[in-house]
N, C-alpha and C positions, 0 to 999 in steps of 0.2 A: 259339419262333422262327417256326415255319410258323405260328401265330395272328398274329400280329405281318406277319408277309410275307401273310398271305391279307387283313386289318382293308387295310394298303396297297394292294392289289390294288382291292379293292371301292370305297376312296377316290377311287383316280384313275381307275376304270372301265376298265382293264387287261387285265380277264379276257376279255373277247372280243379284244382283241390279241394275247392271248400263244395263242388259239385259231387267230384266223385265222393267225399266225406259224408254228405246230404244222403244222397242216394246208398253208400254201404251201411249206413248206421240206422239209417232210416227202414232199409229192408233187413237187418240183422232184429231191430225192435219188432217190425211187424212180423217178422216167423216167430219172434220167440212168443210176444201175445199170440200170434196162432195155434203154436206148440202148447202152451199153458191152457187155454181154452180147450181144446180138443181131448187132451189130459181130461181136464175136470170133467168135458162133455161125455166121454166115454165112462168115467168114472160112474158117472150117475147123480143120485140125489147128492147135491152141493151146495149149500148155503150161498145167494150171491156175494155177499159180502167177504165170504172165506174166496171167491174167486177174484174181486177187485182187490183185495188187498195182497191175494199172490201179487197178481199182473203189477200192480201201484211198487211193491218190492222191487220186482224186477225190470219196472221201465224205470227204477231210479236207479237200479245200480248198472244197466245199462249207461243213462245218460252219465253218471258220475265217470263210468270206467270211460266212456265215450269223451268225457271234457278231460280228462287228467294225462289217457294217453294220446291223444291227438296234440295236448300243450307241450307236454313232454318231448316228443318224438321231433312234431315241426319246430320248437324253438331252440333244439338243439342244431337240425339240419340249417336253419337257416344262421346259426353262431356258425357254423361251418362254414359257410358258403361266402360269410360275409367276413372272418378270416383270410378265407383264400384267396376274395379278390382282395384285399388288402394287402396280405404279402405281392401278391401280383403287381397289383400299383403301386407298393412301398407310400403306403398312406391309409390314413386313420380315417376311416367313412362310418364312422359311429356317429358324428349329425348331420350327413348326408339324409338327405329325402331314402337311400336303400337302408342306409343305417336302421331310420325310423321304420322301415317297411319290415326291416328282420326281428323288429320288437315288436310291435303290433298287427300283422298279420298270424302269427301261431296263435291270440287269442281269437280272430275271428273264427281261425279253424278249428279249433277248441270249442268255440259256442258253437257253430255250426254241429258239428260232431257229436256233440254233448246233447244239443236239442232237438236236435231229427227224432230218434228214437222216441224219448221222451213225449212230442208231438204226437207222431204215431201213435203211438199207445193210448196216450188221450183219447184218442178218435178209436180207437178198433175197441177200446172197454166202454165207452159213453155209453150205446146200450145198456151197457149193465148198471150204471147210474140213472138211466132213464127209466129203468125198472125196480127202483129203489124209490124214485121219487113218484111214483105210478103211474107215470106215464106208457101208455096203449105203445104195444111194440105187435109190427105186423106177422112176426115167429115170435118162439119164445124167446129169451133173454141169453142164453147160451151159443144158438144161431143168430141171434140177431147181431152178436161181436162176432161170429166165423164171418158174416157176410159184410161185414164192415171192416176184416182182418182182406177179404178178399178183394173188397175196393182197393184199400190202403195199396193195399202189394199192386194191383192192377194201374193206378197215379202212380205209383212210383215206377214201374215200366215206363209208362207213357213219360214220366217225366225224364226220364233219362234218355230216350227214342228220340225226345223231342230235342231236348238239348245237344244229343250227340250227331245227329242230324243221321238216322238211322231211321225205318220206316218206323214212327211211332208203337203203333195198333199192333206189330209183332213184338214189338220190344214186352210192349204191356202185355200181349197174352201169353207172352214166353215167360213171363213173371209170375203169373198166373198156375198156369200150368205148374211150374216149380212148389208154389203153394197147394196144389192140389195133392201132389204127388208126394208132397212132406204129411198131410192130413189122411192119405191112405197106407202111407206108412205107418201113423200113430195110428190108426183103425185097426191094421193089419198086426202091430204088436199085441194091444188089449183085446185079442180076442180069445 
């Protein structure tokens, strides 16, 4: 099956979409857990549980908005595309190997899209699960997600550096930086 979904991939030239989908939806979830956390950090005294279930809200209507409009968008573009070479060849490639590829590619990109975020967020709020179930966090519970918001964003630099064949290490710290600069702006507002 993943032979089969990967031959489809490389067919419709897929793989850098379901990349760049990865990395924008991926780094859209991890500002917004950063955005959210920062919120409450500044706010002050916050119930953790009032903050996991912000973040849990909104890394699910993320990931939802992220699977509905990525399905949406690419499996209309690829009815297009698969149209027009149609008319072009004056023939019917609906079970052509592309046919197959314009149907089951928009879902790949759809779950990609849909679960990046989703992921993220997992990982930038687990502190704050880890602090519920009592386990020993080296800051408190509030920092301990900003600096796991900081990692997130910083791999997803790096991952995108690495893949675009671009010097990694700046990619990731330029991503970085971007997060910094979004967390001194929320400082800069609450004060």
């Amino acid at each position: 099956m993943f032979e089969r979904l990967r031959f489809l991939l490389n067919l419709s030239r897929a793989h850098g979409i379901a990349r760049r989908y990865f990395f924008t939806n991926g780094y859209d979830g991890a500002l917004t857990m950063l955005g959210l956390i920062m919120a409450f950090y500044v706010t002050g005294d916050v119930p953790t549980i009032t903050v996991i279930n912000a973040c849990l809200g909104a890394a699910v209507a993320l990931s939802i908005s992220g699977l509905s409009s990525a399905y949406i968008s690419e499996s209309e573009e690829r009815k297009k595309e698969l149209v027009e070479l149609e008319r072009a060849l004056v023939a019917d490639l609906g079970d052509t190997e592309y046919g197959q590829a314009s149907k089951w590619v928009p879902v790949w990109i759809a779950l990609v899209n849909g679960f990046a975020p989703l992921m993220v967020s997992l990982f930038i709020i687990s502190p704050l699960w880890m602090d519920q179930f009592g386990v020993p966090l080296p800051l408190l519970p509030l920092e301990s997600a900003i600096v796991s918001a900081f990692l997130a964003i910083f791999l997803l630099g790096l991952f995108l550096g690495k893949t675009s064949g671009s010097f990694w290490l700046w990619t990731g710290l330029r991503a970085l930086l971007i997060a910094v600069v979004t967390c001194l702006i929320i400082l800069t507002l609450n004060l």
